[in-house]
PAFIDREN-904119 format. One record per residue: residue number from 1; residue in one letter; x, y, z of N, C-alpha, C in turn. Coordinates in steps of 0.001 Angstrom, whole numbers, plus 500000, padded with zeros to 6 digits. Layout:
// residues N
   nr  rest     n.u     n.v     n.w    ca.u    ca.v    ca.w     c.u     c.v     c.w
  NUM     a       X       Y       Z       X       Y       Z       X       Y       Z
...
This chain:
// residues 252
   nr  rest     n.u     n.v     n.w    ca.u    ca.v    ca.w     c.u     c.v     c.w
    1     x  714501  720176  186990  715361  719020  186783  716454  718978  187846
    2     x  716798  717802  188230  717936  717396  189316  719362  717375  187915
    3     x  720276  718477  188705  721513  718580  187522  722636  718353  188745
    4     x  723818  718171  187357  725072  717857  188567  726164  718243  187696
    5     x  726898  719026  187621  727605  720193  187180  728995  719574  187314
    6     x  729645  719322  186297  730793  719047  186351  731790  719513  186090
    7     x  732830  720523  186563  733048  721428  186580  732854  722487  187431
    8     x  733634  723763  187244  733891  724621  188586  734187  726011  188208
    9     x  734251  725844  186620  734803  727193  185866  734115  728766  185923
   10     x  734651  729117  184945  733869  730679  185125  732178  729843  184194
   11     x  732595  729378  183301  731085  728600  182564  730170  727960  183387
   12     x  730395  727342  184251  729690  726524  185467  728963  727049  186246
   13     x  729802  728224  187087  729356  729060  187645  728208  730210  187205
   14     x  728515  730929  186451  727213  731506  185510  726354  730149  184854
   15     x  726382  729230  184358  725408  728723  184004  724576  727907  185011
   16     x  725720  727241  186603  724744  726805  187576  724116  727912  188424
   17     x  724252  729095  188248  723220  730401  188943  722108  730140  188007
   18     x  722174  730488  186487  721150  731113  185917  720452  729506  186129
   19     x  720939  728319  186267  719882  726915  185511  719166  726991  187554
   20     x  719908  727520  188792  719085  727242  189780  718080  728379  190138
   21     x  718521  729406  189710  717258  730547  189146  716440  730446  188439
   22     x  716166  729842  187411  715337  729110  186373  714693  727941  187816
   23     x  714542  727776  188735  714060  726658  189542  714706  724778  189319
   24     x  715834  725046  188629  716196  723453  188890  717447  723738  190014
   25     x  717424  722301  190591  717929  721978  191381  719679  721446  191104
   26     x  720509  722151  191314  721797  721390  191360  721939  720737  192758
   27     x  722336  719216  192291  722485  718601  193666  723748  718362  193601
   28     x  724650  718817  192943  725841  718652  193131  726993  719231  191993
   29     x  728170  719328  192571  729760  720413  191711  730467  719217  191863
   30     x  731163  718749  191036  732212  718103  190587  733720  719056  189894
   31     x  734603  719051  190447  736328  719920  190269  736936  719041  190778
   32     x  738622  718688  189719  739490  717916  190021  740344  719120  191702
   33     x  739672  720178  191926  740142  720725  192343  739110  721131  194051
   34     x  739545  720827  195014  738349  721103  196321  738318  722585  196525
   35     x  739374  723215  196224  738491  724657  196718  738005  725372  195819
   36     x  738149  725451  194618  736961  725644  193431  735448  724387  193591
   37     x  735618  723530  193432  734398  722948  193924  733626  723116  195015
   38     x  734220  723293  196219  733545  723880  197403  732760  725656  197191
   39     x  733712  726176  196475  733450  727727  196506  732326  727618  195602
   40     x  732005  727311  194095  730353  726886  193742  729633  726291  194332
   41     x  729732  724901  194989  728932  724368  195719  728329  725023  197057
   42     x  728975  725885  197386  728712  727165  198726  727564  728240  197858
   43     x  727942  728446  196340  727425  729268  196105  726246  728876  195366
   44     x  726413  727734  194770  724407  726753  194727  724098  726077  195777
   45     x  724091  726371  196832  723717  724980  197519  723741  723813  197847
   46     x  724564  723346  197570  724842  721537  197128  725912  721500  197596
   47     x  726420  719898  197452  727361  719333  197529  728027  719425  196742
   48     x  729299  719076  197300  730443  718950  195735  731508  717434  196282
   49     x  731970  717222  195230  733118  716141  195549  734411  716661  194174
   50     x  735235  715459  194496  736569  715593  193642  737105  714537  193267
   51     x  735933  713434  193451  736281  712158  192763  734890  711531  191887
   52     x  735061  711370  190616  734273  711167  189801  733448  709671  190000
   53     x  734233  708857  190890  733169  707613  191164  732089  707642  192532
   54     x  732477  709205  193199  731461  709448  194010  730263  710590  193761
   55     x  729919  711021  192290  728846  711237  191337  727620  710823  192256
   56     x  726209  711807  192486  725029  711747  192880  724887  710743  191400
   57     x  724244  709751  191959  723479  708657  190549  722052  708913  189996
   58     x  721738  710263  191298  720232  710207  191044  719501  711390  190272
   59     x  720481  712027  189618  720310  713477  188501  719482  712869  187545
   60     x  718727  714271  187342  718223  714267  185563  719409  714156  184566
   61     x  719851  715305  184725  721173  715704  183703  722623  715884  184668
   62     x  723378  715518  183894  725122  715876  183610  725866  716416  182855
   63     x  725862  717476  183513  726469  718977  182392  727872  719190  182864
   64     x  729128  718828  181526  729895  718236  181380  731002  720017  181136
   65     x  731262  721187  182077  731559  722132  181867  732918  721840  181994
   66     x  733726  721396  180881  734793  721432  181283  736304  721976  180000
   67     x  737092  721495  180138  737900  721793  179209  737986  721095  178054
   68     x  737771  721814  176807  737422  720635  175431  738341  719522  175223
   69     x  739930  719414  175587  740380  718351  175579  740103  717285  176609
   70     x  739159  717582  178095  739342  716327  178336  737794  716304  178555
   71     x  737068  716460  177788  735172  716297  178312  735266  715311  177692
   72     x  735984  714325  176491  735641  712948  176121  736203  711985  177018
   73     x  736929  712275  177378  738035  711832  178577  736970  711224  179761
   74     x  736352  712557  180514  735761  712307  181430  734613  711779  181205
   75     x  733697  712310  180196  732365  711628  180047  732825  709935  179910
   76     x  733724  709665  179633  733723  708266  179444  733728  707502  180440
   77     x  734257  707984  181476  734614  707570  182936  733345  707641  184019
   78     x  731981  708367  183295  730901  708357  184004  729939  707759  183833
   79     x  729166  706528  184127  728497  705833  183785  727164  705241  184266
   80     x  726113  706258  184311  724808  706510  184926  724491  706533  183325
   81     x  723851  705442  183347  723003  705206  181619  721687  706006  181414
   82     x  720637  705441  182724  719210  706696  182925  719376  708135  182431
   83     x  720440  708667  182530  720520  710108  183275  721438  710525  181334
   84     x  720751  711821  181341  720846  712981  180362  722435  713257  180296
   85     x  723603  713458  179406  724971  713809  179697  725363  714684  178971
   86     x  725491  716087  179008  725598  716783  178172  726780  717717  178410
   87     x  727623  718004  177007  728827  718844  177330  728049  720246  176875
   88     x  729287  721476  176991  729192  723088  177014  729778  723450  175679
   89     x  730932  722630  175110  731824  722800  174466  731606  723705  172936
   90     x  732234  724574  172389  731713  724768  170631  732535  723860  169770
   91     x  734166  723719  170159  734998  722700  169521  734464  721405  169397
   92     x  733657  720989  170500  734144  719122  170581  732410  718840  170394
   93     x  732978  717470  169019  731997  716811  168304  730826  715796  169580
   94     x  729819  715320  169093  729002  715316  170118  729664  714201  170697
   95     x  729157  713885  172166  729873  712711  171997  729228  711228  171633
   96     x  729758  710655  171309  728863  708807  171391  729763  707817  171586
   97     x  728480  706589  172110  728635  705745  172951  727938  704446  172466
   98     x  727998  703203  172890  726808  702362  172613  725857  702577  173245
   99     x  725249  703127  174118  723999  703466  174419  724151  704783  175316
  100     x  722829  705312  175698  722889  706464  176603  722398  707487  175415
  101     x  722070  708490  176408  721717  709924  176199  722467  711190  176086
  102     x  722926  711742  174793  724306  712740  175055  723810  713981  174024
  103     x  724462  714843  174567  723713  716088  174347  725106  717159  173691
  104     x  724251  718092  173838  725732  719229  173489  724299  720961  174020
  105     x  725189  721606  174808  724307  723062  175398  725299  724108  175132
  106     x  725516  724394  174261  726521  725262  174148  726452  726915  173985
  107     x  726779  727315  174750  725998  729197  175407  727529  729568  174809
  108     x  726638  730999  173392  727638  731535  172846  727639  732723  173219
  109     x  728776  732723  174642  729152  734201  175094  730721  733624  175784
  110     x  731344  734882  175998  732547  734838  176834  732002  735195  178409
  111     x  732769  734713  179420  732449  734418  180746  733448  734579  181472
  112     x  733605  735535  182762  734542  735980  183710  733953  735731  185148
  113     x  734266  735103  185969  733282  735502  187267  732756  735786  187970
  114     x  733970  737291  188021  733637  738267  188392  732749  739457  187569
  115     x  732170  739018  186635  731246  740102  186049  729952  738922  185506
  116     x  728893  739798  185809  727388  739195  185670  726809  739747  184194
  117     x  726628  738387  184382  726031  738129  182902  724522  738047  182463
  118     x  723384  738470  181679  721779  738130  181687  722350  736949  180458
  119     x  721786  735673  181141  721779  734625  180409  720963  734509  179158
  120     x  719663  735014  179827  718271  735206  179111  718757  735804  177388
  121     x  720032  736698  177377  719930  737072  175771  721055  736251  175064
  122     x  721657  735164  175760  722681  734183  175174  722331  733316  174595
  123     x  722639  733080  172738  722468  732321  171958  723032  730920  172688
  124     x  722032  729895  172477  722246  728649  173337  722097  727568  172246
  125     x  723281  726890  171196  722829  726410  170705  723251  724694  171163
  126     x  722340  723590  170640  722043  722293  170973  721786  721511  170118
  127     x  722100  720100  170531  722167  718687  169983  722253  717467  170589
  128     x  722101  716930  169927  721763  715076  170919  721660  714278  169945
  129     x  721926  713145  170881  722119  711725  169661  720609  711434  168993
  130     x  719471  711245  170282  717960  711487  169913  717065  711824  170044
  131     x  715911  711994  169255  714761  712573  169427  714357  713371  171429
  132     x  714515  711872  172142  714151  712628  173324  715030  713261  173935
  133     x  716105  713580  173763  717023  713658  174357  717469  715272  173739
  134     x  716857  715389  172634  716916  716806  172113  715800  717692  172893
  135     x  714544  717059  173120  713342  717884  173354  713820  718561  175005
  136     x  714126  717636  176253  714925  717728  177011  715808  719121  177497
  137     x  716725  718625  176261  717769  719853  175990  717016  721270  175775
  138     x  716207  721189  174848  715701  722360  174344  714828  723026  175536
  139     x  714432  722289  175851  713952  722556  177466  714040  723256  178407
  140     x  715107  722189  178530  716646  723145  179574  717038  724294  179635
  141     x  717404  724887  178187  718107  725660  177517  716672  726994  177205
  142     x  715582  726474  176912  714564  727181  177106  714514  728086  177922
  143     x  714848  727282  179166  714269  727902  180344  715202  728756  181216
  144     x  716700  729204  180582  717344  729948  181082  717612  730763  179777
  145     x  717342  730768  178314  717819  731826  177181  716671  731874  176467
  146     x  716127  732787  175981  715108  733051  175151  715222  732447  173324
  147     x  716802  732421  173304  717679  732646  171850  718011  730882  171884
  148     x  717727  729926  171896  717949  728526  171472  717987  728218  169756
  149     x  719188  727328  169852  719198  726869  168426  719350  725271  167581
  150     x  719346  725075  167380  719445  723272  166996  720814  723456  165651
  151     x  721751  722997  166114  722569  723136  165099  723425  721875  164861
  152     x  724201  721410  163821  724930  720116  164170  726347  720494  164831
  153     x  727128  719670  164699  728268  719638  165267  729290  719837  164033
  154     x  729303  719992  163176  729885  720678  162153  729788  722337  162214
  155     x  728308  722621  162224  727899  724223  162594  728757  724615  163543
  156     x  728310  723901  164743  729020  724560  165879  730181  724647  166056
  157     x  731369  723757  165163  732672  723716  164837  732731  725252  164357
  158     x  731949  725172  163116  732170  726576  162624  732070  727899  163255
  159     x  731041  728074  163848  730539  729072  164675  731427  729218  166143
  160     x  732188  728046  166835  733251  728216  167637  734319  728931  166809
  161     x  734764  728958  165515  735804  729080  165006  735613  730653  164741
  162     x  734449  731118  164388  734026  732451  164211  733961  733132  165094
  163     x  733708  732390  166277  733709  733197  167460  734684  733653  168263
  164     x  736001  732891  167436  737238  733282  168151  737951  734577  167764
  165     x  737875  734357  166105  737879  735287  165618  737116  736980  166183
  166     x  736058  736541  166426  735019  737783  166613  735347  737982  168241
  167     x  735686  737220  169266  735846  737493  170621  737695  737847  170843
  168     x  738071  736215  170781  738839  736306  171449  740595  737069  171074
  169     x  740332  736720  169573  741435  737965  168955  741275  739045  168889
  170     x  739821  740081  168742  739633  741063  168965  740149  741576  170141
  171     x  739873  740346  171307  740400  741177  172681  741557  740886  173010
  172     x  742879  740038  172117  743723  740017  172317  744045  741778  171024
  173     x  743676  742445  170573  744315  743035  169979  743527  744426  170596
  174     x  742693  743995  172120  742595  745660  172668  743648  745542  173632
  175     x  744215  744534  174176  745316  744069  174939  746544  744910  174261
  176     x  746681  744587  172897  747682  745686  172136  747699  746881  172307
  177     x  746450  747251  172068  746009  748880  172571  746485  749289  173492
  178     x  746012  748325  174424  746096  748813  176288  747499  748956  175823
  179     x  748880  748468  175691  749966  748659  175729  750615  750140  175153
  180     x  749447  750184  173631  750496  751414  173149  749355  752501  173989
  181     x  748961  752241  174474  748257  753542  175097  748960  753693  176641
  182     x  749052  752677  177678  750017  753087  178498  751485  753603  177768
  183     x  751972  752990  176979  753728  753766  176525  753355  754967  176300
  184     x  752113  755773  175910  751922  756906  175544  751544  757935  176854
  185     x  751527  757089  177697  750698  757672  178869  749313  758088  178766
  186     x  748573  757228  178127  747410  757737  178080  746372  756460  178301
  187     x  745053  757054  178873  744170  756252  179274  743782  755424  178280
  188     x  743348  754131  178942  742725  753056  177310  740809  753654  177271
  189     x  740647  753925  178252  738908  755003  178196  738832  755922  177372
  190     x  740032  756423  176291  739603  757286  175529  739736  756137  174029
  191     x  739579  755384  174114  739170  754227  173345  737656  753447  172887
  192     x  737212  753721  174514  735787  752827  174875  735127  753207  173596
  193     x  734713  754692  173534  733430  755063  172693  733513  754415  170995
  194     x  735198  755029  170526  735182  754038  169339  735043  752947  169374
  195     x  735573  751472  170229  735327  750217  170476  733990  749800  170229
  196     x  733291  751134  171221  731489  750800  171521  730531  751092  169871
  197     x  731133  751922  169366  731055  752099  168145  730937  751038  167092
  198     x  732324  750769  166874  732918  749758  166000  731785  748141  166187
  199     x  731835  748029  168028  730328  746839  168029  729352  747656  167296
  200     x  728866  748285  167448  727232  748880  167456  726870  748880  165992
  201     x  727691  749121  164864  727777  749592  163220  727548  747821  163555
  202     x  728003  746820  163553  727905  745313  162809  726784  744980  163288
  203     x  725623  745442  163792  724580  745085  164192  723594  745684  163671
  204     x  723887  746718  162716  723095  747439  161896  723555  747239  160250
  205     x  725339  747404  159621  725312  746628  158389  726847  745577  158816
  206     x  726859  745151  157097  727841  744259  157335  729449  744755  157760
  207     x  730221  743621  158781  731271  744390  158935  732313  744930  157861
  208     x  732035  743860  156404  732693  744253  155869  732543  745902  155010
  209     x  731401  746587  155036  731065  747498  154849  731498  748914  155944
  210     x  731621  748210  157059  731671  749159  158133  733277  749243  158431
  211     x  733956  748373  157409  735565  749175  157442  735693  750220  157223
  212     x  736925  750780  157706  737301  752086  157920  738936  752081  157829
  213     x  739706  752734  157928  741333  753213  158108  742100  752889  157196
  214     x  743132  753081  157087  744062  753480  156354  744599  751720  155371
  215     x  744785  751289  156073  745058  749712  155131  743716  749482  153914
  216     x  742562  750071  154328  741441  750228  153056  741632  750684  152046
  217     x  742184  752635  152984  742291  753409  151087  743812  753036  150869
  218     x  744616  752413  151443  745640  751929  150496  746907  752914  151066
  219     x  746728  753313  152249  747246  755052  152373  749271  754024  153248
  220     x  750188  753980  152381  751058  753392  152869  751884  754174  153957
  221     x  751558  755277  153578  752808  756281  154587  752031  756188  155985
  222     x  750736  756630  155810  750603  756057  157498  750771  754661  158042
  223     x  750391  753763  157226  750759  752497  157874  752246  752540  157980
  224     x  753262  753091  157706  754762  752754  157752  755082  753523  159117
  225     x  754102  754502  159015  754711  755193  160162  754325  754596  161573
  226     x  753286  753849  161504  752150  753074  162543  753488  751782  163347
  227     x  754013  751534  161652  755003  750350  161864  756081  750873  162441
  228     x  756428  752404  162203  757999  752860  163141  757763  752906  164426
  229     x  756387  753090  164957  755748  753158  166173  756171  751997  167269
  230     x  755913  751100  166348  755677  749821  167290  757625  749276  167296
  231     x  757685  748599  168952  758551  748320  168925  759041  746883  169257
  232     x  757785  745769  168812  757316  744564  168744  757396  744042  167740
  233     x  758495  742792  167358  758470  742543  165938  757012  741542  165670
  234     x  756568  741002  166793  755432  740521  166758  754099  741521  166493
  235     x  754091  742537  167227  753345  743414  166631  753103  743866  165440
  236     x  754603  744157  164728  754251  744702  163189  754565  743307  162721
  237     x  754146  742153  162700  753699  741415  162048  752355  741313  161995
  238     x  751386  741326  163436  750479  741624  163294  749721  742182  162851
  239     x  750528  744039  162824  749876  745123  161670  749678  744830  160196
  240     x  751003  743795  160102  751292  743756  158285  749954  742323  158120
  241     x  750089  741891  158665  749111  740792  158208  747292  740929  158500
  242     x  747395  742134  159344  745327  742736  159139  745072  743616  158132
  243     x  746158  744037  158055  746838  745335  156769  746307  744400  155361
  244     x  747297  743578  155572  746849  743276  153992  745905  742288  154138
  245     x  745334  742006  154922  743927  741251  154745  742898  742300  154694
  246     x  742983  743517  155240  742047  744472  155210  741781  745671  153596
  247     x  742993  744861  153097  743727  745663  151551  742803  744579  150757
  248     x  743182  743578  150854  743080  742481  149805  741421  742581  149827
  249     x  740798  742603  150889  739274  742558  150665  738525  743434  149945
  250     x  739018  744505  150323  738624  745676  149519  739268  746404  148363
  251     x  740228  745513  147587  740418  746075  146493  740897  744807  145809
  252     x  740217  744184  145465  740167  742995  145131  739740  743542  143244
């Protein structure tokens, strides 16, 4: 398929490698920004621009990688009716229009640029306004992840919302770590193996089974002392509020 990538992000970039490795063709990078657009477009092959009314007209698809507040924004502003339009997003509802073809490809992983990713085991889930326009997608999405899913846009609300939970607060709270482990002078690598751990148990039972520490058995003197530790009133708010969510579940 002839694609045209809109967007320049860390998402763009891993997904326009793996979709021109898979053998489609990007003929073009779209960024409100020229030297992020140039620097993908150097690195697929193609062209790029930085103005949305100078869009290749002659794509299969338009894969809409951008930031969830403005992909309704922009898709609106693009107006090649023939051609496939599909956002990345897990937040944002599909989009619609009076006519046209609109999609949703949404690859559930976190993405850095500097680290390589196998696409092939990324849950890819999808939607569209219709029938052909799903088969298409599934297609697409086929042909760079093994793991495709058909879900609505309610699901995927949900499953973005879970995933923040499960990604992105988790790694705001090894970020915590990293801190009390430098004040201690000590490496955050003597961390990895439990971390690697802690993944590895939720893939075999449930997480809620695979709790562990002290806010479980109820044990207050270490948590108080955990709390004299910290010298972040944001922090021991943080403690007090996984604390007793981690209390309340299990002794309910």
């Amino acid at each position: 398929m002839k694609i045209v990538l809109i967007g320049a992000g860390n998402l763009a970039t891993h997904l326009g490698a793996s979709l021109r490795e898979a053998q489609h063709e990007i003929v073009q990078v779209y960024s409100r920004t020229e030297r992020s657009a140039q620097q993908l477009a150097h690195q697929l092959s193609c062209s790029y621009t930085t103005d949305l009314h100078t869009l290749h007209t002659d794509a299969d698809v338009y894969i809409y990688a951008l930031k969830d507040d403005i992909i309704h924004q922009v898709m609106q502003q693009v107006h090649i009716p023939h051609a496939l339009h599909l956002h990345t997003a897990g937040s944002v509802s599909l989009f619609q229009a009076d006519n046209g073809n609109y999609g949703v490809m949404y690859p559930l992983q976190t993405f850095s640029k500097e680290r390589p990713i196998n696409f092939q085991e990324i849950p890819i889930c999808i939607e569209a306004n219709n029938c052909d326009s799903l088969h298409i997608i599934r297609t697409l999405a086929l042909s760079i992840s093994d793991n495709v899913h058909i879900i609505s846009s309610e699901q995927r609300r949900q499953l973005h919302l879970a995933a923040i939970y499960a990604c992105n607060f988790v790694n705001c709270l090894y970020a915590n770590a990293e801190e009390i482990m430098e004040n201690a002078q000590l490496p955050f690598e003597l961390l990895c193996p439990l971390i690697q751990e802690t993944a590895a148990k939720v893939k075999e039972i449930r997480p809620s089974n695979a709790q562990t520490g002290p806010a479980k058995r109820g044990d207050t003197k270490v948590m108080q002392h955990h709390l004299d530790l910290l010298h972040s009133d944001l922090q021991k708010e943080i403690y007090r509020l996984l604390s007793k969510d981690i209390h309340m579940r299990h002794n309910k």
